[in-house]
C-alpha positions as CSV (number, residue, x, y, z in Angstrom):
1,X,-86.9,-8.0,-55.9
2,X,-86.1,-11.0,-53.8
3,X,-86.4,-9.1,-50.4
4,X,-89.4,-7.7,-51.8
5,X,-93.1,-9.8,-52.8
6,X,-91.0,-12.9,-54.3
7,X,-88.7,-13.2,-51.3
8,X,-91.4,-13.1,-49.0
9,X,-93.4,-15.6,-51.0
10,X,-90.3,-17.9,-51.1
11,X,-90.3,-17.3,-47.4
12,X,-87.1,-15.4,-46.6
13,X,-86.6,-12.8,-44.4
14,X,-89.0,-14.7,-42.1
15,X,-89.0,-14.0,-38.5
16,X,-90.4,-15.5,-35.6
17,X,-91.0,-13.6,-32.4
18,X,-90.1,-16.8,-30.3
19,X,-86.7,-17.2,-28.2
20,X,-84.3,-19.8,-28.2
21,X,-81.9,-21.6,-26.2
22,X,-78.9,-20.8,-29.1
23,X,-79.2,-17.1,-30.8
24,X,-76.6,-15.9,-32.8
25,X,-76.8,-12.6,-34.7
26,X,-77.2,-13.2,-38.5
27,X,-72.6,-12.8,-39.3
28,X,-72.4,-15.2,-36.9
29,X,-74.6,-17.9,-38.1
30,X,-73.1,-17.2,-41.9
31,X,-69.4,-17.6,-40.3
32,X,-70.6,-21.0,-38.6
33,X,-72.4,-22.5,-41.3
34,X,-72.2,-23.2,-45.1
35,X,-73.7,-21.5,-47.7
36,X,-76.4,-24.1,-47.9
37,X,-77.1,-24.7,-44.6
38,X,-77.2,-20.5,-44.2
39,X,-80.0,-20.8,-46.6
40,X,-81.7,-23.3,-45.3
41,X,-81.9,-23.1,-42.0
42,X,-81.6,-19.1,-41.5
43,X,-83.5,-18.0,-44.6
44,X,-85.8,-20.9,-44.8
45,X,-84.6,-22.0,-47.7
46,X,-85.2,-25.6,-49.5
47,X,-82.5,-27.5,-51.2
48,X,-83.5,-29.5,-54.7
49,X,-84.8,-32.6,-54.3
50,X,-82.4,-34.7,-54.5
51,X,-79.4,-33.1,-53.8
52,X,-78.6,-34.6,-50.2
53,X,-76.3,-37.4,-50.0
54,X,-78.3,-38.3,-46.0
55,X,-81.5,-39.2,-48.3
56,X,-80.4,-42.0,-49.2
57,X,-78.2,-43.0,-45.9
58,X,-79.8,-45.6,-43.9
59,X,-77.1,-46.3,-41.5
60,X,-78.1,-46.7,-37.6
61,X,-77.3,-43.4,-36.0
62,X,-78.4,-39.6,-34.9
63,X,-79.6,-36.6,-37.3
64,X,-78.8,-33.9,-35.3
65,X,-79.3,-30.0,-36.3
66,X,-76.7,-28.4,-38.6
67,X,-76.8,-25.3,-36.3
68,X,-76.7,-26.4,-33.3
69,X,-75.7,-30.2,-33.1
70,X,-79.3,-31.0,-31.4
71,X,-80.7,-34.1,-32.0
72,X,-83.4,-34.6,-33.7
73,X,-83.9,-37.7,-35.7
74,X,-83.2,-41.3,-35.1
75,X,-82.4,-43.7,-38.1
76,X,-85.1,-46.0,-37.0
77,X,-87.5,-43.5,-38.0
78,X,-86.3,-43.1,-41.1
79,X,-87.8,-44.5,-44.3
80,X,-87.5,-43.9,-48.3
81,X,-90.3,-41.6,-49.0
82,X,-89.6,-41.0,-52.5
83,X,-89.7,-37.0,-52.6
84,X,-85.7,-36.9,-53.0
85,X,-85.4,-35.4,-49.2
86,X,-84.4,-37.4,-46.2
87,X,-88.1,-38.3,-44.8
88,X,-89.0,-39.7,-40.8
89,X,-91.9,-40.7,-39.4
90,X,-91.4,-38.6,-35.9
91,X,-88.5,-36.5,-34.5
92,X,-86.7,-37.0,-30.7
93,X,-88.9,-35.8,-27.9
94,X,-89.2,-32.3,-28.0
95,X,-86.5,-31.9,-30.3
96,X,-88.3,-29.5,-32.8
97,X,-91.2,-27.0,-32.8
98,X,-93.3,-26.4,-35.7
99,X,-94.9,-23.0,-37.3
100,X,-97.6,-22.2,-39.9
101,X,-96.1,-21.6,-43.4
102,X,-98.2,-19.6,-45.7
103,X,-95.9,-19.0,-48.7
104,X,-95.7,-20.2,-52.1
105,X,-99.8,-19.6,-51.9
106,X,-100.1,-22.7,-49.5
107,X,-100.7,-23.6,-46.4
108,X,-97.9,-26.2,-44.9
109,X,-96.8,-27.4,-41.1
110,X,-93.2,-25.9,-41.0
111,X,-90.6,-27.8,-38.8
112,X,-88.0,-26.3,-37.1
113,X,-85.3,-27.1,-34.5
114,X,-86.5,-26.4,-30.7
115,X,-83.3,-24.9,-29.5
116,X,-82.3,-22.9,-32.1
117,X,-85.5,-22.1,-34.0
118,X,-83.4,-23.3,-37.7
119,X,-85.6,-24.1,-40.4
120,X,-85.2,-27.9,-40.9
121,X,-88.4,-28.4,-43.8
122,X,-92.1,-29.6,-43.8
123,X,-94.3,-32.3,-42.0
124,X,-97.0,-34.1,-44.0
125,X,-99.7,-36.2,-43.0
126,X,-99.1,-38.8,-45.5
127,X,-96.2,-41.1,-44.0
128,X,-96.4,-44.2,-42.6
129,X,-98.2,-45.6,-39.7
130,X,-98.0,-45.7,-36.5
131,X,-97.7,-42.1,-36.8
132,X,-98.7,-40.9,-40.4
133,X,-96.8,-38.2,-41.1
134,X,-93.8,-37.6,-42.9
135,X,-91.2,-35.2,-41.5
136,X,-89.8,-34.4,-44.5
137,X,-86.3,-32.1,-44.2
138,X,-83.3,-30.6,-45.8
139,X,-79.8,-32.4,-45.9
140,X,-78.7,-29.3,-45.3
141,X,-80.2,-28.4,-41.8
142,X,-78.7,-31.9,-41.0
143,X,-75.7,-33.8,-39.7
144,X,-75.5,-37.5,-39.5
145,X,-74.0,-39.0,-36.4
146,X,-73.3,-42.9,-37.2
147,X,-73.6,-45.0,-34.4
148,X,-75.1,-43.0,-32.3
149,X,-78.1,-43.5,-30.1
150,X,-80.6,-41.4,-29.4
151,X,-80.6,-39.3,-25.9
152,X,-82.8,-40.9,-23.4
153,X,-85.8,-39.1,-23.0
154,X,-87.5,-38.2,-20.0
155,X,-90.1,-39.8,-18.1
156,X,-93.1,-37.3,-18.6
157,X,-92.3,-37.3,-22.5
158,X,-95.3,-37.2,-25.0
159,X,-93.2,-37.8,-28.0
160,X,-95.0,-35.4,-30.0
161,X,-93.0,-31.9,-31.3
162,X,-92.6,-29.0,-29.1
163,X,-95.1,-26.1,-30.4
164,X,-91.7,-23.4,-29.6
C-alpha cells in the first residue's frame, strides 16, 4: 500500500522532470548512501524530530549535501529553532532549488540540493530576521564540515535559492 495512495501522500516515489549536475540510477544512490539518507534524500523521506546529532551542533563550519558533498549551509546561519531539526536562516548562493510539495494534505516550499536534486526538507516563513525564513532540514541529507568556510561566491550572486 505504500507505493500506492499513502506512499504518494507521504511523498515517495516523487519525481521531478528537472536535470542535474550529479544523476545516479536509483542502486547506485542506495550503494552510496545510508539507509537514512536513501530515505531522505531519494525518497523524500523525513527523519523524527529529534533524531540528528547536527541539530544541536553549533560548531563554525560547512553543511554540505549527503549525496553529493555540495555546500549548502554555513554555521553562521544556523540558529536553535526548536522543531528538533537542524534549522538556517538562508542556504550558500545557489546551492539549493526548491519545489512545491503538496502531500500530507498541505501545501509546503520543499528544498532540495541544486546539483543533485536530493531532498534536504522544508523552508518556512517563520525564522528570524534579516531573512525570515527557516530552512528547516534533515540530519540526514547532511554532512558537517568543521572548520570549513564557505566557497566564495560570485560577483553577480543574489543570495536567494536557485528555482532548479
Amino acid at each position: 500500500m505504500a507505493g500506492g495512495l499513502l506512499g504518494r501522500l507521504a511523498g515517495k516515489g516523487h519525481a521531478s522532470d528537472k536535470q542535474f549536475t550529479v544523476a545516479m540510477s536509483e542502486e547506485e544512490w542506495r550503494r552510496k548512501l545510508s539507509p537514512p539518507a536513501f530515505h531522505v534524500l531519494r525518497e523524500h523521506g523525513t527523519e523524527r524530530a529529534g533524531t540528528s546529532k547536527l541539530d544541536k551542533e553549533y560548531g563554525a563550519g560547512i553543511y554540505n549535501c549527503a549525496g553529493c558533498g555540495q555546500p549548502l549551509f554555513a554555521s553562521d546561519a544556523k540558529f536553535n529553532s526548536g522543531t528538533g531539526w537542524p534549522s538556517f536562516s538562508a542556504p550558500l548562493a545557489a546551492a539549493v532549488g526548491t519545489d512545491t510539495d503538496r502531500s500530507f494534505f498541505m501545501t509546503r516550499t520543499e528544498v532540495h540540493c541544486s546539483r543533485c536534486g536530493g531532498h534536504l526538507g522544508h523552508v518556512f516563513n517563520d525564522g528570524p530576521q534579516p531573512t525570515g525564513q527557516r530552512y528547516c532540514m534533515n540530519g540526514a541529507a547532511l554532512d558537517f564540515h568543521p572548520g570549513e568556510e564557505a566557497p566564495k561566491a560570485s560577483a553577480d550572486s543574489t543570495g536567494k535559492p536557485d528555482s532548479r
